[in-house]
N, C-alpha and C positions, 0 to 999 in steps of 0.2 A: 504494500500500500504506500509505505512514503516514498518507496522508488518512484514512484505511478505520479505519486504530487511533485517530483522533480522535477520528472520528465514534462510532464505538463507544463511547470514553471519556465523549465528552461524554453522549451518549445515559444509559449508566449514571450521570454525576454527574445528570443533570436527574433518573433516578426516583429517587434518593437525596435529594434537594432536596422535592425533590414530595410524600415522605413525611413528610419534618420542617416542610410547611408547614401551617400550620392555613387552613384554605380559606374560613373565615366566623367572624370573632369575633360570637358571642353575647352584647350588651349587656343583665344584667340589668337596670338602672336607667340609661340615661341622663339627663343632667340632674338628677344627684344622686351624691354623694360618702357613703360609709361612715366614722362617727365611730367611730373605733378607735386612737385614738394607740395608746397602749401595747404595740399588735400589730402596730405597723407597723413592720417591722423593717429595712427595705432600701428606697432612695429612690435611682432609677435615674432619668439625665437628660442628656441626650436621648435617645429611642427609642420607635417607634411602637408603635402601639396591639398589634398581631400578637406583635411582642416580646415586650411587656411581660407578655403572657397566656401566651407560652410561659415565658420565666423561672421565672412562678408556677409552671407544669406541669411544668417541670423537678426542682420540690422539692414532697414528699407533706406537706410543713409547710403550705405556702399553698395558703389557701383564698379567695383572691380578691384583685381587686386595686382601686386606682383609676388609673383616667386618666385624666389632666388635660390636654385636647388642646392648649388653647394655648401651656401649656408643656414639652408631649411630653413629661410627667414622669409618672413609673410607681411607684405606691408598692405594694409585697408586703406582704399583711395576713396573719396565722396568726389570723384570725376572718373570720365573713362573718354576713350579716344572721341576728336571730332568735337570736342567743346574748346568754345575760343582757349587759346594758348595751351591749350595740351597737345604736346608730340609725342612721338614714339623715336626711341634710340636703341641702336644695337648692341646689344649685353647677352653673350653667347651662355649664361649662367642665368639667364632669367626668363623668367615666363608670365607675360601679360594674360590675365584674365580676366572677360566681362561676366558680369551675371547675367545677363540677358540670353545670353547664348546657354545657361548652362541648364541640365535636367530637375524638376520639381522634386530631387531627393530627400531631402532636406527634410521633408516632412511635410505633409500639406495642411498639418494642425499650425506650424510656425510660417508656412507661404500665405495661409489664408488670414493669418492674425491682422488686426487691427494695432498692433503693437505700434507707437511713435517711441520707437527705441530698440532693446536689444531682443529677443525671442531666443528666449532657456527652454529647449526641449530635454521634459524632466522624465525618464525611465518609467513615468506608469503613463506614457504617452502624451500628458497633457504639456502645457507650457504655462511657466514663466514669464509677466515681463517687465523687464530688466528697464526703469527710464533710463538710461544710461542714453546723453544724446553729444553727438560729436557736432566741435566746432574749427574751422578754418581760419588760419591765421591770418588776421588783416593786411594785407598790401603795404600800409603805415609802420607793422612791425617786423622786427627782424625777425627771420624764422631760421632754429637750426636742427633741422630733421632728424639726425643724428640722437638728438634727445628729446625730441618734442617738444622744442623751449620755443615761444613765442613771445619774442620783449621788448621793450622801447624802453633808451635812455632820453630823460627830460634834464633839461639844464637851465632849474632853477631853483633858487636855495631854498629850503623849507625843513623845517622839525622833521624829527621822525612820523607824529605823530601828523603834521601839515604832507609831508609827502603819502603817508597810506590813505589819507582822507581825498588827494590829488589823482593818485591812481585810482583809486574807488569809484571816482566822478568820472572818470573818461569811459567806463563805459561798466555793465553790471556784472563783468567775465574778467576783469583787471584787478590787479593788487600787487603791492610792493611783490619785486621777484624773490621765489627760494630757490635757493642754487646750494642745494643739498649735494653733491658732488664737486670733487676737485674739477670733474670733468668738464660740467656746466660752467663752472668758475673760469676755467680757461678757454672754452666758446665763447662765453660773452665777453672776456676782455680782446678775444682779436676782430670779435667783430664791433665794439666799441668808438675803435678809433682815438681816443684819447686821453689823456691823464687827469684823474679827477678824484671824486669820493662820490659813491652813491649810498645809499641807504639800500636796507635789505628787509626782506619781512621776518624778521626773527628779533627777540627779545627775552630780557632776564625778569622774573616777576614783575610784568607791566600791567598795571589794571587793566580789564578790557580786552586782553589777549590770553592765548593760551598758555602762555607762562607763568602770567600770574599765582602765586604759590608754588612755584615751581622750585626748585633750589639749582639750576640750571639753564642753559642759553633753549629756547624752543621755535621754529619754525611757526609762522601765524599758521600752519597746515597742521597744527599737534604733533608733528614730529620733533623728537629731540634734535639736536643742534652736535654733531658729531665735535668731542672738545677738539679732538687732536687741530681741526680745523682754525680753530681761532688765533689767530697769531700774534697779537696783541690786546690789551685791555686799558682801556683808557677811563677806568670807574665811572663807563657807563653800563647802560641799561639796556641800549639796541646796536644792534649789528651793519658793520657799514664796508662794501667794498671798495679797495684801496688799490687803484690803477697804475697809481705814481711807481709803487716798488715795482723790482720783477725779484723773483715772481711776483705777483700780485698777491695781495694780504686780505682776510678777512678781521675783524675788529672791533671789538665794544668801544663804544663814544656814549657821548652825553645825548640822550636823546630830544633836547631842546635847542642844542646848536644845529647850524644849518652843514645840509649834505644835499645834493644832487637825486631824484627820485628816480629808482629804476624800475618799471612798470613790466607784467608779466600778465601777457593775454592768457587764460585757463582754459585748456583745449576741453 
């Protein structure tokens, strides 16, 4: 008898399986990659090709994706050929692919959803949905793909507390930038251009923020403030990046003298 309710179980998991598989990806362009920074919103690594064309199909946002087979990396585009300024270029390691072209595998519970976001097809068949909604980096900011950092430096002096209230205003997806990585830190100072101080969204127990009670530096995101990073403390309260040196320094200041605001679009 409980063999009997296995097998039955299993039976129903595999047509469950079987419907969320896609049975043949559809390669529009092999050996050619779609030039779309700016739309590429999501950079998934590692995971194969079948994946990476379901995640697309998962959200009514993307319309296509690349795959880069040797490094099983999956980038989700909200453009696909043939819309103003998008090209195609030859990258013998990648593979353009539209959804349009591709088979209803995916599931027809997650194709037929009304979802404005992401479509989590959950194992008893039904689905999930996920608001999770992608946005495109403005043409005003600089965008570096590589991280999904979308930023703009402003140059003019303001409080800490006057520059996140300045990025705020500019638009309801902006905030002082985190550059929670050395990596980030070193993008945005060569695409900068020039020697200065900016302010940063991170603070030591700031009322109002997520630091506040904190006994440590924190990201306006609740993430902790890696110390090793800080490379100076000047008994302040918020964090400011330092262009002047090389390397370039992050740094506690006084959060009511003036710094430069560094603004950070939030994909």
């Amino acid at each position: 008898m409980r063999r009997y309710i296995i097998s039955i179980y299993c039976f129903l998991e595999c047509i469950i399986l079987r419907q969320n598989t896609i049975a043949q990806v559809h390669v529009t362009a092999a050996g050619q990659c779609l030039v779309a920074d700016r739309h590429i919103v999501q950079i998934l690594k590692p995971i194969g090709q079948k994946q990476c064309v379901r995640k697309c199909l998962q959200n009514r946002q993307c319309q296509s994706v690349n795959y880069k087979r040797q490094q099983l990396l999956c980038e989700i585009i909200l453009a696909k050929y043939g819309d103003e300024g998008i090209s195609l270029v030859t990258n013998a390691e990648c593979d353009y692919i539209e959804m349009d072209s591709q088979e209803m595998g995916l599931g027809s519970v997650c194709i037929s959803s009304s979802c404005d976001g992401e479509c989590v097809l959950l194992s008893s068949g039904e689905s999930f949905c996920n608001k999770q909604h992608y946005y495109v980096c403005p043409n005003n900011y600089i965008w570096i793909k590589e991280h999904l950092l979308c930023f703009s430096a402003h140059y003019t002096a303001l409080s800490w507390q006057g520059a996140e209230s300045y990025c705020q205003s500019l638009s309801n997806r902006t905030r002082l930038a985190v550059l929670d990585t050395w990596e980030k830190i070193q993008a945005v100072t060569e695409n900068v251009n020039s020697y200065d101080f900016f302010w940063l969204g991170a603070s030591f127990n700031l009322p109002g923020t997520p630091s506040y009670g904190k006994d440590s530096f924190y990201w306006n995101t609740g993430k902790q403030v890696d110390p090793t990073m800080i490379s100076y403390h000047e008994e302040g309260q918020c964090l400011e990046l330092d262009t002047w040196e090389d390397p370039v320094m992050i740094g506690s200041y006084i959060c009511s003298e003036f710094n430069n605001p560094l603004c950070e679009f939030v994909l």
